[in-house]
C-alpha positions in Angstrom: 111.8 91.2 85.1 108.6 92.7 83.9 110.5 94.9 80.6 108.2 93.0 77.9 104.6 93.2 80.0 103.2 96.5 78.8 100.8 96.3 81.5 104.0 97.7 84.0 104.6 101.1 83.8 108.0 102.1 82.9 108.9 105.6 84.3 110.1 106.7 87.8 106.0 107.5 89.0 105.5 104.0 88.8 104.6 103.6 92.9 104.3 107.7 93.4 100.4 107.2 92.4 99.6 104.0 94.3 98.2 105.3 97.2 95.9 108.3 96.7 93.9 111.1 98.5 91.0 112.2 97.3 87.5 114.2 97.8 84.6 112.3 97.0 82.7 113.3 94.3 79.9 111.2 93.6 78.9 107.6 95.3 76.2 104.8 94.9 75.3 103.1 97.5 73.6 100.2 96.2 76.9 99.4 94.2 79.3 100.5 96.7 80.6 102.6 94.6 82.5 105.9 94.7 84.2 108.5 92.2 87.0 110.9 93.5 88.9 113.6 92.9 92.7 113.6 93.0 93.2 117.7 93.7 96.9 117.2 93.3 97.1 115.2 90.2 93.7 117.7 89.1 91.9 113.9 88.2 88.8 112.3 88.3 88.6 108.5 89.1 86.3 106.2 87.4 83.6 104.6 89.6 86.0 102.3 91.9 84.7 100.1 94.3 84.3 100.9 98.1 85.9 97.8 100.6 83.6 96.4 102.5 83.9 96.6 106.1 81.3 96.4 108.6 80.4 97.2 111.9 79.7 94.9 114.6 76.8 96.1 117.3 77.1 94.6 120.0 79.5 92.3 119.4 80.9 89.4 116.8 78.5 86.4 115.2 74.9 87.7 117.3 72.4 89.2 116.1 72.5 93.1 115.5 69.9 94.5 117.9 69.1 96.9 120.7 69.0 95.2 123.8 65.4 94.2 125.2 63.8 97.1 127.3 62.3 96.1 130.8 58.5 97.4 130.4 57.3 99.9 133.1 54.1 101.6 134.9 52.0 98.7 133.8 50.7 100.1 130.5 50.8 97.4 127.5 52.5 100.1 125.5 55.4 100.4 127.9 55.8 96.0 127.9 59.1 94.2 127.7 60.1 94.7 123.7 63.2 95.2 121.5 64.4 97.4 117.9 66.3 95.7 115.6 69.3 97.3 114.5 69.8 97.7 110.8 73.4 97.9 110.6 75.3 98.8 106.9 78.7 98.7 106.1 80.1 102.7 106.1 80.0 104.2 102.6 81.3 107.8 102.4 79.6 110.8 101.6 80.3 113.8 98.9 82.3 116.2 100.3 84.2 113.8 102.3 88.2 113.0 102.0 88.7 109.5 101.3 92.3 107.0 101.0 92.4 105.0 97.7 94.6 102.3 96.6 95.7 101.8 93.3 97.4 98.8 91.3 100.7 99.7 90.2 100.2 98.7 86.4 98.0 100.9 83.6 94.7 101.5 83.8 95.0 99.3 87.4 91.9 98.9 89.4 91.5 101.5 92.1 89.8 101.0 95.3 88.4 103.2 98.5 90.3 101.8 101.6 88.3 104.4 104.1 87.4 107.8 105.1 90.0 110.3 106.4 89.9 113.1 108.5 91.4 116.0 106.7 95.2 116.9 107.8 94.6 120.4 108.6 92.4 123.4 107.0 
């Protein structure tokens, strides 16, 4: 089906490389952006893009916030008030083992699914 698209690759290690494990090497937050290394295949990734996924705190569609404090021992400082909650989609750290996927086709775009706790040292 695909023997005249060069994009396909043609040996047996076609799918052996779609999913990877890797160590993160350098990252960019403000891009969401990560680079890996694959120990097993001894190769560095590109700059591939992190998913997005984000955490919800408290819950779904409200706003992200500590709840409101009751004030106490009648001192203005201690009155009735509230945090906001800056919440930010997780981006992982150097150092940290991470799954990618990868298309199956040359050069295809890699991406990091998520952090991974390491199998066992």
């Amino acid at each position: 089906m695909y023997e005249n698209n060069t994009r396909y690759q043609d040996n047996d290690a076609a799918f052996s490389s779609i999913v990877r494990i890797g160590i993160v090497t350098d990252v960019d937050n403000d891009k969401r952006l990560a680079q890996v290394y694959f120990q097993d295949l001894n190769l560095n990734s590109g700059q591939i893009p992190v998913l997005i996924n984000r955490d919800f705190i408290p819950d779904y569609d409200v706003p992200q916030r500590t709840e409101y404090e009751a004030g106490g021992s009648g001192d203005a400082a201690y009155e009735r008030h509230k945090h906001d909650l800056p919440v930010k989609p997780w981006m992982p750290k150097k150092g940290e083992q991470v799954l990618c996927l990868y298309e199956p086709i040359r050069d295809g775009r890699g991406f990091v699914l998520g952090g991974i706790q390491a199998w066992q040292t």
